[in-house]
N, C-alpha and C positions, 0 to 999 in steps of 0.2 A: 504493500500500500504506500500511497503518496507522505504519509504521516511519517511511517519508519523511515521512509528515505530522506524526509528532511530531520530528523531527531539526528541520526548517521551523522547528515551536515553539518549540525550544530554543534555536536561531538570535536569538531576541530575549531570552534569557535563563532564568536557574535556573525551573524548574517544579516542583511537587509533582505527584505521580500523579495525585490527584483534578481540579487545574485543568490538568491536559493532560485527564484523559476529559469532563473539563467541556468545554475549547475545543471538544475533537472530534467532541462528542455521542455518545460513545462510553459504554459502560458501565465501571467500574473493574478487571473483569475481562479486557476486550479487551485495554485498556490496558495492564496488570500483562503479559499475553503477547506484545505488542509489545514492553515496555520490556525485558523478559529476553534477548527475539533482538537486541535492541541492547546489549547488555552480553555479549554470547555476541561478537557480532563486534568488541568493545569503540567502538562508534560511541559512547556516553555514558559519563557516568561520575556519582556520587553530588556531593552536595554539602549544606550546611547554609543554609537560609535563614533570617529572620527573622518569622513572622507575629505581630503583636498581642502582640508580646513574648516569645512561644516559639520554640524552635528545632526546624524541621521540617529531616525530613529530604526531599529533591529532588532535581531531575537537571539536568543542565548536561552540552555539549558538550568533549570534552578541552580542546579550545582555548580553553574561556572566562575570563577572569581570574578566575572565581568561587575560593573556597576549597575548590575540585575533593578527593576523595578515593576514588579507586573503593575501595572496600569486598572490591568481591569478586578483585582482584590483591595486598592487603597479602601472602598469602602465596603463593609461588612453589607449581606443582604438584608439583613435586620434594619439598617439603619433605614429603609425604605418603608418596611411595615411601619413603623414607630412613627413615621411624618404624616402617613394616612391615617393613625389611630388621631393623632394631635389634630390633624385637621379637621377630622370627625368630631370631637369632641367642642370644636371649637364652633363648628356647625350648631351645634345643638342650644349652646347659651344667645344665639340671635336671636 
């Protein structure tokens, strides 16, 4: 599957979207739906690299010493229930 082969990739370090569907001869759309079912099981996680002076954003395996920061756990799922009960409630005193 598409998912083992880019995990493989990131095994040798941080990647951008584009030079994983490049490795892979993949088009940047395959890629974009692999990397999501890898982030849905949390197998990657985000990361900042350096190209030609800018900073892209990339992907890297939890384990890697990169400057790891998954993106999409900074907020717990909870904290979403909690804003709809607050808001319900606030509903109710009108």
């Amino acid at each position: 599957p598409l998912e083992a082969r880019i995990v493989e990739l990131l095994h040798r370090g941080p990647a951008t979207k584009s030079a994983l569907a490049k490795d892979l001869h993949r088009n940047v759309k395959d890629t974009d739906d692999a990397i999501t079912n890898l982030f849905a099981s949390r197998a990657i996680r985000t990361t900042v690299v350096t190209i030609s002076g800018r900073e892209r954003k990339a992907f890297c395996l939890p384990s890697d010493g990169a400057r790891a920061r998954d993106e999409h756990a900074t907020r717990p799922p909870s904290d979403e229930h909690e804003t709809d009960q607050a808001t319900d409630s606030r509903k109710g005193q009108e």
